[in-house]
C-alpha positions as CSV (number, residue, x, y, z in Angstrom):
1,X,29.2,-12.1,37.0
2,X,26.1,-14.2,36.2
3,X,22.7,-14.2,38.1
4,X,22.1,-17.2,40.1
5,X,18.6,-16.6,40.0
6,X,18.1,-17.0,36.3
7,X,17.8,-20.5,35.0
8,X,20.4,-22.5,32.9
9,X,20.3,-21.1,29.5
10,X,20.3,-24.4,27.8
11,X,17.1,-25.2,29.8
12,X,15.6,-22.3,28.7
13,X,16.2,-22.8,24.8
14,X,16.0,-27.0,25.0
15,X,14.4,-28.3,28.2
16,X,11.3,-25.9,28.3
17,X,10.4,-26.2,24.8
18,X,10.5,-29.9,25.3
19,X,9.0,-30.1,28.6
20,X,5.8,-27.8,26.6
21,X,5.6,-30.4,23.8
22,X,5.6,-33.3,26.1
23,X,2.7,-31.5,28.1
24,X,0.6,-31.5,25.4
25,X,1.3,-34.9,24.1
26,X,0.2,-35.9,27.6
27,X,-3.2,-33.7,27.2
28,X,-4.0,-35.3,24.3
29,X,-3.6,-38.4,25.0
30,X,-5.1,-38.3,28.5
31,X,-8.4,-36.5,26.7
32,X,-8.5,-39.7,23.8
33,X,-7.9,-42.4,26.9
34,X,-10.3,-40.3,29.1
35,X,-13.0,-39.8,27.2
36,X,-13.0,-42.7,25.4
37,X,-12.9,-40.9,22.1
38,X,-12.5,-43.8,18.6
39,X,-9.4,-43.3,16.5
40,X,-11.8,-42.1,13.8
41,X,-12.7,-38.8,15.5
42,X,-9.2,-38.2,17.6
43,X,-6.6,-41.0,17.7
44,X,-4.2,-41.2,20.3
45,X,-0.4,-40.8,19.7
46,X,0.1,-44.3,19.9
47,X,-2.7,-44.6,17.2
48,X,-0.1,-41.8,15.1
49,X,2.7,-43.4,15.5
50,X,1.2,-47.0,14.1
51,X,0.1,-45.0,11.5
52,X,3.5,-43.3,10.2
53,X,5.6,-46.9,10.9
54,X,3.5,-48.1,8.4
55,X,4.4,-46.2,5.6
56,X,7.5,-43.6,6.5
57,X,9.3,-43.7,3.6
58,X,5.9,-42.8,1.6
59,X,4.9,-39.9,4.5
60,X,8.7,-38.7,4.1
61,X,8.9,-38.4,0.4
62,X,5.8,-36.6,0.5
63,X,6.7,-34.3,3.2
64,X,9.9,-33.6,1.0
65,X,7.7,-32.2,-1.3
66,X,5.4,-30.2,0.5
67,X,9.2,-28.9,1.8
68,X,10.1,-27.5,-1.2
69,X,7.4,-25.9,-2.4
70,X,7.1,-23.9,1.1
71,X,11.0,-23.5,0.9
72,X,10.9,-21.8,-3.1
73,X,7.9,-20.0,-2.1
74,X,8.9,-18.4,1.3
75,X,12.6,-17.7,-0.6
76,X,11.1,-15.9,-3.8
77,X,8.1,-13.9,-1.2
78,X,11.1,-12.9,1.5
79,X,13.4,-11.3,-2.0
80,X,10.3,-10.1,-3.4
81,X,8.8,-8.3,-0.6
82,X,12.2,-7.3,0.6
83,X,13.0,-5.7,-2.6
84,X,9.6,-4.1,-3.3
85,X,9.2,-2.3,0.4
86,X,12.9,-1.0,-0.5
87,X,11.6,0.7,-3.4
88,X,8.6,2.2,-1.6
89,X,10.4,3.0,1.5
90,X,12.7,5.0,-1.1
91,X,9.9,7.7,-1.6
92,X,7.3,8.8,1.0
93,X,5.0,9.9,-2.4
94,X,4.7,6.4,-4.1
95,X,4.4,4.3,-0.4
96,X,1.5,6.7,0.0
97,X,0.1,5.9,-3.4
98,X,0.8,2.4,-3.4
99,X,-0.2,1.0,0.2
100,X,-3.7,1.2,0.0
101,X,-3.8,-0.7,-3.1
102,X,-1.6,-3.4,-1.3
103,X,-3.9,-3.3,1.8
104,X,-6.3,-4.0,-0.6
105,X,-4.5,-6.6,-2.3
106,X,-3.6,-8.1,0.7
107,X,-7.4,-7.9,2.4
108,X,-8.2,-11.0,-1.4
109,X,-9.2,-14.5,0.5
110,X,-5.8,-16.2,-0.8
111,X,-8.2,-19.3,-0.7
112,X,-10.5,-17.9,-2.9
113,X,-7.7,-17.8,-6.0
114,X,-6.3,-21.4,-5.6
115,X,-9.0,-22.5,-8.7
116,X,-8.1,-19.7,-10.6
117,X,-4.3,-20.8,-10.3
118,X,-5.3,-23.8,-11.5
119,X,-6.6,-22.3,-14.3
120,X,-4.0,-20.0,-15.1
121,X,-0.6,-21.9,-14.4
122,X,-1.7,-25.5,-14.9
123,X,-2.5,-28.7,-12.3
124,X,1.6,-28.4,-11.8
125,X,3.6,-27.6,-8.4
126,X,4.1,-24.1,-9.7
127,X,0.7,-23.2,-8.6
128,X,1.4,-24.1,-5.2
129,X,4.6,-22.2,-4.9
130,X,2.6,-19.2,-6.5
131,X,0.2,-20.6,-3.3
132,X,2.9,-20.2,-1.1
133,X,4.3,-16.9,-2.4
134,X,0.7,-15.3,-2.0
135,X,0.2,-16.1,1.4
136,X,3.4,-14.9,2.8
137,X,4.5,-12.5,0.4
138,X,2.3,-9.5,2.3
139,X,3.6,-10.3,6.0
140,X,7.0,-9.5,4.8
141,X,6.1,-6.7,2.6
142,X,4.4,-5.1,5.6
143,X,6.9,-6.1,8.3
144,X,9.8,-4.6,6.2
145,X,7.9,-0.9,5.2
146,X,7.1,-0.8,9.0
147,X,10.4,-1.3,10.2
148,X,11.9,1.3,7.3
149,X,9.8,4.1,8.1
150,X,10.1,3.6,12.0
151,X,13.9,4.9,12.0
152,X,14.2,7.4,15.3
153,X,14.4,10.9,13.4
154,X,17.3,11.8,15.8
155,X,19.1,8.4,13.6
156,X,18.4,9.8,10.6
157,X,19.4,14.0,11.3
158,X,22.5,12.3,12.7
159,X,23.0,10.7,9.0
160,X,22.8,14.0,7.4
161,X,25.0,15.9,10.0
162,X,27.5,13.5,8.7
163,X,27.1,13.8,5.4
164,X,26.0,10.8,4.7
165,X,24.1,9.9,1.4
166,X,20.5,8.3,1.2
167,X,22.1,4.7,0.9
168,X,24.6,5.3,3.5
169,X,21.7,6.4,5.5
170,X,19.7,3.4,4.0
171,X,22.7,0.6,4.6
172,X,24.3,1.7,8.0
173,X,20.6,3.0,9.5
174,X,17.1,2.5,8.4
175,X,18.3,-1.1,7.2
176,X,19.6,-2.6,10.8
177,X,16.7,-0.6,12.8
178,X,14.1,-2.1,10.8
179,X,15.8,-5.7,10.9
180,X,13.7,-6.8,14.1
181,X,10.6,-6.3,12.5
182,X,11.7,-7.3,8.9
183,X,12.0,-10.7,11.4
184,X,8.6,-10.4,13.0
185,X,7.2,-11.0,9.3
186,X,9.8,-13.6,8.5
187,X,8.7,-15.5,11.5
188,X,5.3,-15.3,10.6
189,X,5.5,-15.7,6.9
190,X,6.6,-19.2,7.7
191,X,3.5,-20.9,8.8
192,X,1.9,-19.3,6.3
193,X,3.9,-20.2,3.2
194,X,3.5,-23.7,4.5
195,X,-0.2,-23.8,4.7
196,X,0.0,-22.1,0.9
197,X,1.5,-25.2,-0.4
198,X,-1.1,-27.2,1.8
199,X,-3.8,-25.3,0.1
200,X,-2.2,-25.9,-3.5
201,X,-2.1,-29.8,-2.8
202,X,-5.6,-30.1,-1.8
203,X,-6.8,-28.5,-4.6
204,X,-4.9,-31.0,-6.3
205,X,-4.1,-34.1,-4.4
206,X,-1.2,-35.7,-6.1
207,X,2.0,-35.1,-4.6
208,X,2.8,-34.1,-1.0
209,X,1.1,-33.8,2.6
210,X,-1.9,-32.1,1.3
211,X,-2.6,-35.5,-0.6
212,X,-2.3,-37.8,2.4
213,X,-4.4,-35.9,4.5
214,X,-7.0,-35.4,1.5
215,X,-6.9,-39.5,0.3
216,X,-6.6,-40.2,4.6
217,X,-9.9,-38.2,4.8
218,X,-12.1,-39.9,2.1
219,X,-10.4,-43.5,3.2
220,X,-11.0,-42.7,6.5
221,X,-7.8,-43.1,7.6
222,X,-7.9,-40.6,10.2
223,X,-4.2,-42.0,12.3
224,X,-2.7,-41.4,8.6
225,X,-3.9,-37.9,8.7
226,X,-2.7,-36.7,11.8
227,X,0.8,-38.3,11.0
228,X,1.1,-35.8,7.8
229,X,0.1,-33.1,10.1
230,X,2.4,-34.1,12.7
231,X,5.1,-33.7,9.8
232,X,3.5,-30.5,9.0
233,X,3.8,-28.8,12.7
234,X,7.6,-29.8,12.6
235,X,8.3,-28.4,10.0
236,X,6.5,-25.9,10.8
237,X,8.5,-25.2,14.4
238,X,11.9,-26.1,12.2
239,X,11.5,-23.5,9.7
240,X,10.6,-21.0,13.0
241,X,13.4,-21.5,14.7
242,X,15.4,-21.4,11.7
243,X,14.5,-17.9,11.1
244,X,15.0,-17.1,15.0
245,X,18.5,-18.6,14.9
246,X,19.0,-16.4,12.0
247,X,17.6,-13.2,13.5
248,X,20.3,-14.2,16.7
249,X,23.0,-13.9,14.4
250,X,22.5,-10.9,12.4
251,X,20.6,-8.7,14.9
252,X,22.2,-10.2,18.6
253,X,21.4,-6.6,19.5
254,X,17.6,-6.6,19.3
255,X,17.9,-8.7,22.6
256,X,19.2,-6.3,24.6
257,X,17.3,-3.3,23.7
258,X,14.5,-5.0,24.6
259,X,12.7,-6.2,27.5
């Protein structure tokens, strides 16, 4: 039996998110039209749109790369952090030990090391991946130790009752509690890989978004600009809801334990 009083689902998931975006379409360009601001300062979406129909094919090439260097980055951070908060979580001793270094670690201005990249790995798109990986890498790392060492002690005294060996324990329990959380980072860790390899480019403005918005800025192209980051906030959303579709699928049960 459903409840009349909730709302379509589809609208919920499609017509909402849609109906937000084209709010805020409508904000902006009310405030341009309004205010009279130049194209300069704040173009219009109309302004945008001129902009990216005169070169698409060169704005989608170049958001292909800035694509998949914030794809090989957010993969090799996700395995990475994965694997390393496994090994931590593994002993209460060496997670002890080793977090405030990585609090530390993590605490670095990621900004702050995109010269030295440069100087250690070359003017090459593995510095931006390397970007990529250091700005998401922690959010994961954190996300996943959290959600390890937050199994309900009843779980776990359960586990042993049965018999069950640390990575039965580890597989069938700690592993599936900590999966919404290992999420939270996920979902966060996206925006952030992709402003990595955003960093990277403009450090080195050859290849990708990061170089359209850096040669828009000094040509003053400022319509060009806003098209690459319009490219940039959908893939941003795209690789957000990729990770939420995912987290559907393997945890459909964090849903209904929540509120």
């Amino acid at each position: 039996m459903t409840d009349s009083s909730r709302p379509p689902q589809r609208w919920t998931n499609i017509g909402l998110p849609t109906l937000g975006t084209v709010l805020i379409i409508g904000l902006w360009w009310g405030i341009t039209r309004i205010l009279g601001v130049e194209p300069f300062y704040l173009p219009a979406p109309p302004d945008v749109v001129d902009a990216f129909s005169r070169q698409p094919t060169y704005l989608f090439e170049q958001a292909g790369i800035t694509f998949l260097e914030t794809t090989i980055g957010f993969g090799i951070a996700t395995v990475g952090a994965i694997l390393l908060a496994v090994l931590l979580a593994a002993s209460r001793t060496v997670e002890r030990m080793t977090f405030p270094a990585i609090a530390g670690i993590n605490a670095v201005p990621k900004v702050a090391l995109a010269p030295l990249l440069m100087v250690w790995v070359g003017l090459n798109p593995q510095a931006k991946v390397l970007m990529a990986i250091m700005l998401c890498f922690f959010p994961i790392l954190v996300a996943t130790m959290t959600g390890l060492s937050s199994t309900p002690a009843d779980l776990g005294e359960m586990a042993r009752s049965l018999s069950a060996s640390w990575w039965q324990t580890f597989i069938r329990v700690r592993l599936p509690w900590a999966l919404p959380q290992i999420f939270i980072g996920l979902k966060v860790a996206t925006s952030l890989s992709i402003i990595g390899a955003i960093i990277g480019e403009l450090q080195h403005p050859e290849l990708g978004l990061g170089s359209v918005i850096s040669s828009s800025g000094l040509s003053a192209d400022t319509p060009m600009a806003f098209a690459a980051l319009t490219l940039l906030a959908v893939m941003g959303a795209a690789l957000f809801y990729s990770m939420v579709a995912l987290e559907r699928v393997l945890v459909p049960w964090a849903r209904a334990i929540s509120s």
